[in-house]
C-alpha positions in Angstrom: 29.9 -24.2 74.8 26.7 -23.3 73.7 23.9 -25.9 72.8 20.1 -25.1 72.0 18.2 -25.2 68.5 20.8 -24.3 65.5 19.5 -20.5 63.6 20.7 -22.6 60.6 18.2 -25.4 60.9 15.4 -25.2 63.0 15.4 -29.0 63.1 19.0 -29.8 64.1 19.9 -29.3 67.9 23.8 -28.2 67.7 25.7 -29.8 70.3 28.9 -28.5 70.5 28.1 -25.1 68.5 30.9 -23.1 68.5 33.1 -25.8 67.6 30.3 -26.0 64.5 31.3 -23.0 62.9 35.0 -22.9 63.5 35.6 -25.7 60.9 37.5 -24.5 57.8 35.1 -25.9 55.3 32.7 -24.8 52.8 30.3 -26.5 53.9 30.0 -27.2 57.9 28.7 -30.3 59.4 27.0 -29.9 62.3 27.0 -32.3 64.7 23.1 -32.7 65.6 22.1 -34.7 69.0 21.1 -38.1 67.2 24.3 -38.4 66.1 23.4 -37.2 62.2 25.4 -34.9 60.4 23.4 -31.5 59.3 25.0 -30.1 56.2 24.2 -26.2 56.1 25.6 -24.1 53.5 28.2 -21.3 54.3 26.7 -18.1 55.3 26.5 -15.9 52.3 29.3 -12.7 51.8 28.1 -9.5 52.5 26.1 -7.4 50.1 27.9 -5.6 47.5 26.2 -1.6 47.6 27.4 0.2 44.4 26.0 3.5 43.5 23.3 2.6 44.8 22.3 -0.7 43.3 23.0 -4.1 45.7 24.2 -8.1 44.6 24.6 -10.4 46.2 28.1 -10.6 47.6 29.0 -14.1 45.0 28.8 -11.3 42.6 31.9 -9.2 43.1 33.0 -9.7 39.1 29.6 -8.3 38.1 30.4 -5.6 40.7 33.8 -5.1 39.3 32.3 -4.6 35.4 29.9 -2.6 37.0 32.6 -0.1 38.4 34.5 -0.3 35.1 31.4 0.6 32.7 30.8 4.3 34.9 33.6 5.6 32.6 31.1 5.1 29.7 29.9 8.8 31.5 33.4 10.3 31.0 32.8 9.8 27.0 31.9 13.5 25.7 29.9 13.9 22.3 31.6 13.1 19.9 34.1 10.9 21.6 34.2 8.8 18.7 34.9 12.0 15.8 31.8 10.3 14.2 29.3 12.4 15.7 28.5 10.0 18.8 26.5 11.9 21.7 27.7 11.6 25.4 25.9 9.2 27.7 23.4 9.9 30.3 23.4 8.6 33.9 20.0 7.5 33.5 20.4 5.3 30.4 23.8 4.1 32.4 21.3 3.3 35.7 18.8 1.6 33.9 21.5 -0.6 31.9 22.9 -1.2 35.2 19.4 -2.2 36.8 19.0 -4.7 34.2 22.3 -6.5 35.3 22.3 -6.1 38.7 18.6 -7.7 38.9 19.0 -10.1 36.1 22.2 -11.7 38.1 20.8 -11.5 41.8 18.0 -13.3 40.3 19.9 -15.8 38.7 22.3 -16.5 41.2 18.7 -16.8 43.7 16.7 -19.6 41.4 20.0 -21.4 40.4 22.8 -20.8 43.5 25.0 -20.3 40.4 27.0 -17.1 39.6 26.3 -15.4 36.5 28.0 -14.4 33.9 30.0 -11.5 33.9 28.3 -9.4 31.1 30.5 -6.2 28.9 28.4 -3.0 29.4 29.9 -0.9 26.6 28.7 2.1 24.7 26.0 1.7 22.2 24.6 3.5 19.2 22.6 7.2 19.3 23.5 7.3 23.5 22.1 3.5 23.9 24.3 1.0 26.3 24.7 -1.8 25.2 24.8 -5.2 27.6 26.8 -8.4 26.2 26.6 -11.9 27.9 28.7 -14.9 25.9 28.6 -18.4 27.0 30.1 -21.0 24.7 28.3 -20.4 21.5 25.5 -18.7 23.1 25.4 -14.5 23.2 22.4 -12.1 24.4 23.3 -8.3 23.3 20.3 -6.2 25.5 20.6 -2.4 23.8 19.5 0.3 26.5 18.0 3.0 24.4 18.7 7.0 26.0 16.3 7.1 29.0 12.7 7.6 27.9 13.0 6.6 24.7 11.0 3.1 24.4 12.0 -0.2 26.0 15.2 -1.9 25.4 15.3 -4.5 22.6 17.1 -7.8 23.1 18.5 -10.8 20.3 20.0 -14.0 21.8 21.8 -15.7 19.6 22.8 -19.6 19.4 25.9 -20.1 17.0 25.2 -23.5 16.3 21.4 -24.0 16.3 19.7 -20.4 14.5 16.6 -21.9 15.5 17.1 -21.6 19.2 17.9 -17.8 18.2 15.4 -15.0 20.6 14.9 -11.4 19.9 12.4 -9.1 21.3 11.7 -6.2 23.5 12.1 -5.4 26.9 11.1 -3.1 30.0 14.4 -2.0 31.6 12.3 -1.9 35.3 12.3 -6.0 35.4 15.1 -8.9 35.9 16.0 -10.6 32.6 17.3 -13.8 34.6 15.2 -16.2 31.5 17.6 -14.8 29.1 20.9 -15.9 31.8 19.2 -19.5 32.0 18.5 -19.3 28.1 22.4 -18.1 27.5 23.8 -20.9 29.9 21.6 -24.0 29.0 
């Protein structure tokens, strides 16, 4: 067995470290040379890479929504017989962007997953973004690449005043609105 300084925690001296990590927990308790038990947390999944974008591997439901909206492309003009136009890639990308950094953000300052948000065809070629937690909802509407920033309402069924609206670039994470949605 190996023994030396743990990559985990520079501070704990491992003594039996292959034993360590061979322990079907969540959590694995190293046994450190005075006798103390380091708790380190599991080593984090793999990255999820899709088209292009990358979350954190606690993410795979975002990842699976993700996959699902890309048939908001298949949708020609007028897919609707109302007049609707079809969606662009890049509206669908920066929709995405907004998701995929909102959440890895989230899930970095709070170690909590985020919520799985609808990404669902909006208005005049807009996507729009959904999160709902308990009576809480924030609706982010992508407008068609270059046309203005998205715009944003977060609403709070049982307190109006707690209610947010506003406008947003589509180039930064919107984690605030997650921690306003799940407080």
């Amino acid at each position: 067995h190996r023994r030396g300084v743990s990559a985990i925690a520079a501070k704990a001296k491992v003594t039996d470290w292959d034993s360590a990590i061979k322990q079907p927990f969540d959590w694995y308790a190293i046994d450190c040379l005075d006798n103390d038990l380091f708790f380190a947390p599991p080593f984090d999944p793999e990255t999820i890479d899709i088209y292009g974008f990358s979350l954190c591997g606690h993410l795979s439901e975002v990842a699976k929504r993700i996959e699902a909206s890309r048939r908001i492309l298949d949708l020609e003009d007028n897919w609707d017989d109302e007049g609707s136009i079809a969606y662009d890639e890049a509206t669908w990308r920066a929709a995405v962007q907004i998701v995929v950094d909102s959440a890895n953000a989230y899930w970095d300052s709070t170690q909590q997953v985020a919520p799985v948000p609808a990404i669902s065809p909006g208005p005049d070629g807009s996507i729009d973004v959904t999160w709902r937690v308990g009576r809480r909802q924030v609706l982010i509407n992508v407008p068609p690449a270059g046309e203005g920033p998205a715009v944003f309402s977060g609403l709070d069924a049982e307190d109006k005043d707690r209610s947010v609206e506003g406008r947003i670039g589509t180039d930064k994470n919107q984690e605030w609105l997650l921690t306003w949605l799940t407080k």
